[in-house]
C-alpha positions as CSV (number, residue, x, y, z in Angstrom):
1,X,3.1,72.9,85.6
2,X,4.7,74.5,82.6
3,X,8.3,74.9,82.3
4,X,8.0,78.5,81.8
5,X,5.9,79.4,84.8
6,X,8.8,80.7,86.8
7,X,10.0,83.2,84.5
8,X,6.5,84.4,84.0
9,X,5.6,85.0,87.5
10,X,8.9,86.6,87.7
11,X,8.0,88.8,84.5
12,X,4.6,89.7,87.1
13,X,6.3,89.8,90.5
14,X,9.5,91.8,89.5
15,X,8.3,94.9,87.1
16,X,10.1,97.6,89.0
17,X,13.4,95.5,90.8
18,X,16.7,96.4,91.6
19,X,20.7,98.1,92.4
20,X,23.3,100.3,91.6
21,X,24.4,103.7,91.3
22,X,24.9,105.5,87.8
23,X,27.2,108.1,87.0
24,X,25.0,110.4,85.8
25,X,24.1,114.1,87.5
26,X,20.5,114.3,87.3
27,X,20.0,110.5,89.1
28,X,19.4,110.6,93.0
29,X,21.5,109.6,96.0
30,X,19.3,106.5,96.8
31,X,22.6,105.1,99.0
32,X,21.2,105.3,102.7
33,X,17.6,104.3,102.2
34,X,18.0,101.7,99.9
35,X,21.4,99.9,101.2
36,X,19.1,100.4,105.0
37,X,16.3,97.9,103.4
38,X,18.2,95.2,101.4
39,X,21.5,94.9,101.2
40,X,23.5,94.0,98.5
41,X,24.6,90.9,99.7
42,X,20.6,90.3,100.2
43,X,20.2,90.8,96.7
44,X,23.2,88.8,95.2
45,X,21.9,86.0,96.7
46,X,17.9,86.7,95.8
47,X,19.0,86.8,92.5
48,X,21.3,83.4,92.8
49,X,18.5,81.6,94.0
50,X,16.2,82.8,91.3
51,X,18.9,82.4,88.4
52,X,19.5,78.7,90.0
53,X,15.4,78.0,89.7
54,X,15.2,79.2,86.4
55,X,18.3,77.2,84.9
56,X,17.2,74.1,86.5
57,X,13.3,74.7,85.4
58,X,15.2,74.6,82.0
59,X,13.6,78.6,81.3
60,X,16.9,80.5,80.2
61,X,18.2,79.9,76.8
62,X,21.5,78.8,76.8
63,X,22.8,79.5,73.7
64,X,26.3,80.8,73.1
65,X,25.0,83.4,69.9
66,X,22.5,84.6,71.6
67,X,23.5,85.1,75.0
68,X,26.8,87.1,73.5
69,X,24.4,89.4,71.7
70,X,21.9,90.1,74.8
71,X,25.1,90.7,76.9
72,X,27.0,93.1,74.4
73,X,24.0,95.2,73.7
74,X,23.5,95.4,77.7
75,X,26.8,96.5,78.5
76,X,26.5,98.8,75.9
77,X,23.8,100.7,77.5
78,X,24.7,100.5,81.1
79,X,28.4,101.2,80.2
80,X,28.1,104.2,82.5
81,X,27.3,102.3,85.3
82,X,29.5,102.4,88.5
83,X,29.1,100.1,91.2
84,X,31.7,97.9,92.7
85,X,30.8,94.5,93.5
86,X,28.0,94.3,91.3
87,X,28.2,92.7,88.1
88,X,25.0,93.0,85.8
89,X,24.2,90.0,83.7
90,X,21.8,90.0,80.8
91,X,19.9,86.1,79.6
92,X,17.0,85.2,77.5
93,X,14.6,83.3,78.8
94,X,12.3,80.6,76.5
95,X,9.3,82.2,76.7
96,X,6.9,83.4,73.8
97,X,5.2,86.3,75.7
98,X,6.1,89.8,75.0
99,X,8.0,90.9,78.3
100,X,11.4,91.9,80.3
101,X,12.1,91.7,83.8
102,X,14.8,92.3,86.4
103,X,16.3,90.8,89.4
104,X,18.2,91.4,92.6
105,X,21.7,91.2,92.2
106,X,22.0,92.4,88.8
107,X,20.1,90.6,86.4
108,X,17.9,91.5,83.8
109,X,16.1,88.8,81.8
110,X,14.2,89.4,78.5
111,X,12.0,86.5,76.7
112,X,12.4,86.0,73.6
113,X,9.0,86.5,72.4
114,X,9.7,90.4,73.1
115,X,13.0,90.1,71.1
116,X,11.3,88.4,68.1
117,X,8.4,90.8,68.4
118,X,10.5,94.2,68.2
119,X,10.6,95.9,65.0
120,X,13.7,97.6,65.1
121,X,17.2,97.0,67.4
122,X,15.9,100.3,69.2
123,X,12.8,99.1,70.6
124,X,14.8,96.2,71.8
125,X,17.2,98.2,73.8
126,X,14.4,100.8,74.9
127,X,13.6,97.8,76.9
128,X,17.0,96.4,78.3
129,X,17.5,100.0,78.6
130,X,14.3,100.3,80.9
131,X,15.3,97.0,82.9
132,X,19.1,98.3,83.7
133,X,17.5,101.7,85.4
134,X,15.0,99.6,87.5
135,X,18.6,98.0,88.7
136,X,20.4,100.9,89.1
137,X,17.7,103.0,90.9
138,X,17.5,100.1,93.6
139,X,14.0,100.0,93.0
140,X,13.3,96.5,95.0
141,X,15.3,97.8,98.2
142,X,13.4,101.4,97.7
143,X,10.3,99.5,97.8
144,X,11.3,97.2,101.1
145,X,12.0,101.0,102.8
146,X,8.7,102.2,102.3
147,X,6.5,98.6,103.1
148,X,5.6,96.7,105.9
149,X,4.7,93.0,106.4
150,X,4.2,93.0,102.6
151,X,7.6,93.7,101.5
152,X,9.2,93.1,98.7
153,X,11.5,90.4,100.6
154,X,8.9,89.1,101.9
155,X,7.3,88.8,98.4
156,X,10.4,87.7,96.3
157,X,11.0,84.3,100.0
158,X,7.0,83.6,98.7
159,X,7.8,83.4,95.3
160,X,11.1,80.8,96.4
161,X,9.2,78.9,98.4
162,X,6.2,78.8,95.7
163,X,8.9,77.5,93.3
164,X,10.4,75.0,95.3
165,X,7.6,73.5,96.4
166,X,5.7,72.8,93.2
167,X,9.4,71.1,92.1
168,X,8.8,68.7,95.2
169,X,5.8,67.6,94.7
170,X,3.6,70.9,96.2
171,X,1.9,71.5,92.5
172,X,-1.4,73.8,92.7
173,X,-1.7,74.7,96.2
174,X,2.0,75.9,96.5
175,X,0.6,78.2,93.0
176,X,-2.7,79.3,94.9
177,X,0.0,80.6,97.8
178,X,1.5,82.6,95.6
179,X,-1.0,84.4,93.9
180,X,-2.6,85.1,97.1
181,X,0.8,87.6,98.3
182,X,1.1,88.7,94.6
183,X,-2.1,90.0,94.8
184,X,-2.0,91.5,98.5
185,X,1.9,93.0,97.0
186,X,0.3,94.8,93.8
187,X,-2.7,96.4,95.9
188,X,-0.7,97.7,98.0
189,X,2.4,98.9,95.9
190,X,0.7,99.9,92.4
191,X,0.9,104.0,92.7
192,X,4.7,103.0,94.2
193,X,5.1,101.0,91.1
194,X,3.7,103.3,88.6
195,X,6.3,106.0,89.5
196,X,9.2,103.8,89.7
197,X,8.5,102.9,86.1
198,X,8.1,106.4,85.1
199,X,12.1,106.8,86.7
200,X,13.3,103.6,84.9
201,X,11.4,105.3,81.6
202,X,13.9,108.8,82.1
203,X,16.7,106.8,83.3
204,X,16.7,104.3,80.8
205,X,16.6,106.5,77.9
206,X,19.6,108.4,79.0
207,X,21.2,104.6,78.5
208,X,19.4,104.3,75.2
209,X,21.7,107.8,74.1
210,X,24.8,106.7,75.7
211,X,24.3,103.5,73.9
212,X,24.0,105.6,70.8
213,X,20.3,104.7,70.0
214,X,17.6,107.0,69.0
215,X,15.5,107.3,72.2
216,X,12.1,107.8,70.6
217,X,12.4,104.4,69.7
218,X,11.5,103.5,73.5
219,X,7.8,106.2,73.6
220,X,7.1,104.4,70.0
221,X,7.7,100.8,71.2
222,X,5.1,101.5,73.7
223,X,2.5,103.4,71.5
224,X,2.9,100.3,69.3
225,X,2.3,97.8,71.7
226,X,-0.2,99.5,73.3
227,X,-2.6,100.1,69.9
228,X,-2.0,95.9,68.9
229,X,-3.4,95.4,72.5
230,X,-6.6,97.6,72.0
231,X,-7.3,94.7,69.7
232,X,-5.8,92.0,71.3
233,X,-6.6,90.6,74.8
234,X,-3.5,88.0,74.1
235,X,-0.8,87.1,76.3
236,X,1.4,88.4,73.9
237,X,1.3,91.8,75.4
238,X,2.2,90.5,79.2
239,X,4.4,93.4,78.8
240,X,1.9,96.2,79.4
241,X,0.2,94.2,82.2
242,X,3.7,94.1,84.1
243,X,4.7,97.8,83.1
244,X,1.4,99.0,82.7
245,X,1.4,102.0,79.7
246,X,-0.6,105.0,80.3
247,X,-1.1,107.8,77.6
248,X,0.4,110.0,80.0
249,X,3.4,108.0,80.3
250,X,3.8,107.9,76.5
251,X,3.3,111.7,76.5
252,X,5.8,112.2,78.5
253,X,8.8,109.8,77.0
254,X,7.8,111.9,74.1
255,X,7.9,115.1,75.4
256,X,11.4,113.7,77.0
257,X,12.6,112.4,74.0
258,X,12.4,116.2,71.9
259,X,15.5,117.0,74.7
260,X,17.8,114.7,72.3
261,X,19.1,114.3,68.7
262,X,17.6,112.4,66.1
263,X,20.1,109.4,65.7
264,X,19.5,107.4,62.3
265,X,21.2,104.0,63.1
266,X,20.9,100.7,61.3
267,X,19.9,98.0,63.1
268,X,22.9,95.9,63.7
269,X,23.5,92.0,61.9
270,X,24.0,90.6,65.0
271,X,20.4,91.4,66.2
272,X,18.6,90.6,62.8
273,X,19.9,87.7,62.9
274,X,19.6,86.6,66.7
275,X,16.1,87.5,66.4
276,X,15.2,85.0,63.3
277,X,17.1,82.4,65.5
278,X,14.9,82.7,69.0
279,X,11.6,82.9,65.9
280,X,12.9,79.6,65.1
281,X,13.1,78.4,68.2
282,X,9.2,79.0,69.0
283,X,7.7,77.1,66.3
284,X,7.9,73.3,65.1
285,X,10.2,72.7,62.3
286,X,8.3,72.4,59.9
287,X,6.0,75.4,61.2
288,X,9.1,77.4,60.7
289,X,9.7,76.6,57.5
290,X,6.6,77.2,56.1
291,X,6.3,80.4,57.7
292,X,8.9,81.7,56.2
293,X,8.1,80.5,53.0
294,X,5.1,82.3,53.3
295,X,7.1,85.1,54.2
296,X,9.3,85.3,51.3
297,X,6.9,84.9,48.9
298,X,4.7,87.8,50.0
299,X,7.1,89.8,50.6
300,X,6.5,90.5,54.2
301,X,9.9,90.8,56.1
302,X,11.9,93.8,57.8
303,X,15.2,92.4,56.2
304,X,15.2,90.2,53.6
305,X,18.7,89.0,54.5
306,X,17.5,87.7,57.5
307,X,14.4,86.0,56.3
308,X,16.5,83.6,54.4
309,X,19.0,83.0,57.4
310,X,16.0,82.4,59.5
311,X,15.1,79.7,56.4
312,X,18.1,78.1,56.5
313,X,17.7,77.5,60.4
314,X,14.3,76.4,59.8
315,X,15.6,73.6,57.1
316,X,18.5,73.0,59.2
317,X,16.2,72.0,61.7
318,X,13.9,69.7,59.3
319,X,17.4,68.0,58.3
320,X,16.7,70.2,54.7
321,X,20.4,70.2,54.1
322,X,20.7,71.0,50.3
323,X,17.5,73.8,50.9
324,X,19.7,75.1,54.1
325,X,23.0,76.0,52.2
326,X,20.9,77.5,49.5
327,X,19.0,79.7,52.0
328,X,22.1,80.5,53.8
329,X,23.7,81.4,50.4
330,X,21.3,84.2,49.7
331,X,21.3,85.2,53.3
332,X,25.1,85.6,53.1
333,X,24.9,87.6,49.5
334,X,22.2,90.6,51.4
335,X,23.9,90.5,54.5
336,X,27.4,91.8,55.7
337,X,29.7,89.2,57.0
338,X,28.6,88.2,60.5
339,X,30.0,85.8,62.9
340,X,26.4,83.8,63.0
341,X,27.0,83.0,59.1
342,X,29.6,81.4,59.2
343,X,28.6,79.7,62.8
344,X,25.4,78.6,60.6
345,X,28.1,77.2,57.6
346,X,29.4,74.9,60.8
347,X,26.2,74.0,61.5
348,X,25.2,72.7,58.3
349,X,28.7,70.5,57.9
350,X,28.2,69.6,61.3
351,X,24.9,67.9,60.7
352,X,25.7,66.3,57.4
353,X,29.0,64.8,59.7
354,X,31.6,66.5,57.7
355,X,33.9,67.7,60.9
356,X,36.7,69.3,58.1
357,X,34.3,71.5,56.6
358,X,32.6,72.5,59.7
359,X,35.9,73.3,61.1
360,X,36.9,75.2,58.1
361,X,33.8,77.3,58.4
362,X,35.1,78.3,61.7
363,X,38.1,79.2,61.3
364,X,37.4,81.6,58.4
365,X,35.0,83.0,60.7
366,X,37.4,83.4,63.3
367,X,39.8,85.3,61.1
368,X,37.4,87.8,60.3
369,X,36.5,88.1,63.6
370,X,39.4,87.1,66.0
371,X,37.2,87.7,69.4
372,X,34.3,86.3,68.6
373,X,33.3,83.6,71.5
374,X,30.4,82.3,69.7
375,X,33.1,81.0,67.2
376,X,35.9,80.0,69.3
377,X,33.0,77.9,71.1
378,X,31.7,75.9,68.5
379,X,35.1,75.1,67.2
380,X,35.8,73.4,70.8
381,X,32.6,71.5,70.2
382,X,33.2,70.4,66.7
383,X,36.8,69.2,67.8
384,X,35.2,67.2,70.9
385,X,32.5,65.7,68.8
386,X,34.8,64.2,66.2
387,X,37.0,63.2,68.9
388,X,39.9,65.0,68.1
389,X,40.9,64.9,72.0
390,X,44.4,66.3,71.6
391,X,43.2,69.6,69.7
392,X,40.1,69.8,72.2
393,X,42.5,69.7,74.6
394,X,44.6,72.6,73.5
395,X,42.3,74.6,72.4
396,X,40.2,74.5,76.2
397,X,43.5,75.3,77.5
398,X,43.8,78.2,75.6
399,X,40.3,79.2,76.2
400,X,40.2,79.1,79.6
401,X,43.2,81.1,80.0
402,X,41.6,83.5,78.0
403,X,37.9,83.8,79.6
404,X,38.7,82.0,83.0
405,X,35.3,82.3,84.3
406,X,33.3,81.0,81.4
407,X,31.0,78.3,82.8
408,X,30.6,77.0,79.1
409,X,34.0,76.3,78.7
410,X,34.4,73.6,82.5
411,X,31.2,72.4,81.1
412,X,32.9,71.3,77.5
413,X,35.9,69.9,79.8
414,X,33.1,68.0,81.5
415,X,32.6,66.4,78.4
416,X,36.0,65.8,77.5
417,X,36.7,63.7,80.3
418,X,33.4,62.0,80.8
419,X,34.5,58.7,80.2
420,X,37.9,59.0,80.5
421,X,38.9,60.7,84.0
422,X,36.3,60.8,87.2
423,X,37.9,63.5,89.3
424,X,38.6,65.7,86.0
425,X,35.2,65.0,85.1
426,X,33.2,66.1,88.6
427,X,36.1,69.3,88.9
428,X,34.9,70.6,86.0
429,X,31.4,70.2,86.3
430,X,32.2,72.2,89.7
431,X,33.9,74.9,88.2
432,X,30.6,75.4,85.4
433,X,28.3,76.0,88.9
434,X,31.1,77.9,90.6
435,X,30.8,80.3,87.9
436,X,26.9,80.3,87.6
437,X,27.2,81.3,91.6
438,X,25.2,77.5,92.0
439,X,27.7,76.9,95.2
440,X,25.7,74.2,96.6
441,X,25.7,71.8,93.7
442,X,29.9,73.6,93.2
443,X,30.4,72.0,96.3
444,X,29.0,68.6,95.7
445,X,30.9,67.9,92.3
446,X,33.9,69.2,94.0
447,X,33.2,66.5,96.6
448,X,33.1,64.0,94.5
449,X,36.1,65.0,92.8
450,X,37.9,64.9,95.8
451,X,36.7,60.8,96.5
452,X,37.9,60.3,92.5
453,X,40.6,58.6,91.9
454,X,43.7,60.6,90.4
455,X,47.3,61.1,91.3
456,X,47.5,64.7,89.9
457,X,48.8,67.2,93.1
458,X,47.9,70.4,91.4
459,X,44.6,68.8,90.3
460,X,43.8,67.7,93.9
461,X,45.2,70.9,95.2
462,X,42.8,72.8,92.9
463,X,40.0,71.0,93.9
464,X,40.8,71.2,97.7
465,X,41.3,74.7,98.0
466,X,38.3,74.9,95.8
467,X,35.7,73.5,98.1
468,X,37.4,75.2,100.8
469,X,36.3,78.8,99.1
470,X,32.8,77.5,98.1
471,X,32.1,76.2,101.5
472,X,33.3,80.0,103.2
473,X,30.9,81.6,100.5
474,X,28.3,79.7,101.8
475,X,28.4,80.1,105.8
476,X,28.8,83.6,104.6
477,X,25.2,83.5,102.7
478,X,23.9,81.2,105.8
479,X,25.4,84.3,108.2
480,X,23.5,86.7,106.3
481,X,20.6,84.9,105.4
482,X,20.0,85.0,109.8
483,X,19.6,80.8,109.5
């Protein structure tokens, strides 16, 4: 079974999910119905499970660049949302098909075949616009109010159980299961469906103006899709299958859309350049570099800028080192200065072994653009790599006091100490799944940190008081689970 067959039948299975209020006048109260059906705590720990699944199926992309680009322009839009206890997270997930989901408890995914196939930084966040207001309009628990023995719970457990079966050996039949409910779910719920996604449509784009976008990018993003599928049945389009696109529906995100200004804005470097990056990532090597060969000698790019980053990636990848400073050269002389250039600089020293240089990169980066974590990253990784332990050392300090619940950062430590201390080694590797919300495999490292060896009181302390908080979270999700 494919790696990538969870996030897809989540792309299918959660097209109008999940919570939180918005502080905007014209949403609904949706508090008494929708905290009635699934509670909060019910979702948090749906969408644990799920983000748990998909990390281990190896389905999100865990890139540093990315991932800080997805989240910044998702707080960006949904920077008007108010809900305590509820913290929404934005991933990629390593899937070529053109589609978005959410998730209980916050999360909203997007593959990075739709990021790669948007045109413009506005039809991007048309979608994670789109995503946030299924979230915030608790569309998931709205839905478990209204059904019966075909819930949405009831669904989402199916879905679970699909997913850990086929990992254990379960394989088609635990697949044939799950259609089976999918199909019951989507006969049932489709006219419920279609009007939630009208509501994330309106709510969304009053994200898309807060966020300072032109909101008919998000009626012209679906127009477009919508006239490449007339002559495409391709699973490219899985988009409009999960979020089905009416020409009523585009009539009236247009109609909508006349009620706000015209905003010209320039797509930003960050996503031009994030999106060459995931295009790289979904082709061979050698694929990539001769598309964009072809690319550059025809002429047939949005930016030409990032055509010859996404070059330089695609000969940094084929071990083209001379060809990828070249390409990276002319990226750098049509593009303003971006963290990602100078992460790419790194990236070519790196691979060529010359730690100074790669180092040197990133520090030039980093005093153009002090808070950039992408940066600060990499130059922990460069420093562990050449085994500069010391410097690694002081730097992860500083880190850590900086952005104390970055999972990265205890996983780098993890590395650090490897070979050279047991109980720092397992405590850190506990502290990465603490932060992902993975409690049950928290716990375990944390156990085996506390068997290390290691005469360090505040370490052991740490680590004790530690497993004691991780094993209350989790007779908490037991109590409210009803097992």
């Amino acid at each position: 079974m494919k790696k990538t067959l969870l996030a897809s039948l989540l792309a299918m299975t959660l097209l109008q999910p999940l919570v939180v209020y918005a502080d905007l006048p014209s949403l609904p109260d949706l508090g008494e119905i929708s905290d009635a059906s699934l509670s909060m705590a019910d979702e948090a720990r749906i969408g644990r499970d799920f983000m748990r699944a998909m990390r281990d199926a190896g389905d999100v992309v865990e890139d540093a660049e990315v991932n800080d680009y997805i989240n910044v322009l998702g707080h960006r839009l949904s920077a008007a949302v108010r809900m305590p206890g509820l913290q929404l997270t934005y991933f990629v997930v390593n899937d070529k098909q053109i589609n978005a989901f959410a998730m209980p408890g916050g999360y909203v995914g997007i593959n990075s075949g739709l990021l790669v196939g948007t045109q413009s930084e506005g039809e991007l966040a048309s979608v994670v616009g789109h995503e946030t207001a299924h979230i915030t309009q608790r569309h998931i628990a709205r839905m478990k109010a209204v059904s019966d023995a075909t819930s949405p719970l009831l669904l989402l457990g199916t879905v679970l159980a699909a997913v850990l079966a086929s990992r254990a050996g379960g394989g088609q039949a635990s697949i044939g299961t799950l259609s089976a409910g999918l199909g019951l779910q989507i006969s049932n719920q489709l006219s419920f469906s279609r009007d939630f996604e009208r509501e994330a449509d309106r709510v969304g784009m009053q994200y898309l103006a807060q966020g300072g976008f032109d909101v008919r990018a998000m009626p012209a993003f679906f127009q477009r899709l919508d006239a490449a599928n007339r002559y495409s049945d391709n699973n490219a389009y899985a988009f409009l299958r999960t979020h089905p696109v009416t020409s009523q529906r585009i009539s009236e995100a247009q109609n909508r859309a006349l009620e706000y200004p015209v905003k010209m804005k320039a797509d930003s470097t960050a996503y031009l350049l994030v999106r060459e990056k995931l295009r790289v990532m979904t082709m061979s090597p050698d694929e990539a570099v001769g598309y964009y060969q072809t690319m550059l000698e025809k002429g047939q790019y949005l930016n030409e800028g990032a055509t010859w980053y996404g070059m330089s990636r695609a000969q940094l990848a084929s071990h083209q080192l001379p060809a990828a400073r070249s390409a990276l050269a002319k990226a750098e002389s049509r593009l303003p200065a971006d963290p990602m250039l100078f992460g790419q600089e790194a990236a070519i020293a790196r691979e060529s072994g010359d730690w100074n240089a790669a180092l040197a990169s990133l520090r030039r980066g980093q005093a153009q653009f002090k808070d950039s974590q992408p940066l600060q990253l990499a130059e922990l990784d460069v420093l562990i790599d050449s085994g500069n332990r010391m410097a690694a050392q002081a730097l992860l300090r500083q880190l850590q006091s900086r952005y104390p619940r970055e999972a990265t950062l205890y996983r780098s430590e993890a590395r650090l100490f490897a070979d050279k201390d047991a109980q720092r080694y397992h405590a850190a590797l506990g502290n990465a799944f603490y932060f992902e919300r993975r409690y049950e495999a928290a716990l375990e490292q944390f156990q085996f940190a506390a068997q290390a060896k290691g005469d360090d009181f505040y370490q052991r302390s740490s680590i004790e008081a530690r497993m004691r908080e991780v094993e209350k979270m989790l007779k908490e999700e037991k109590k409210d689970s009803g097992k």
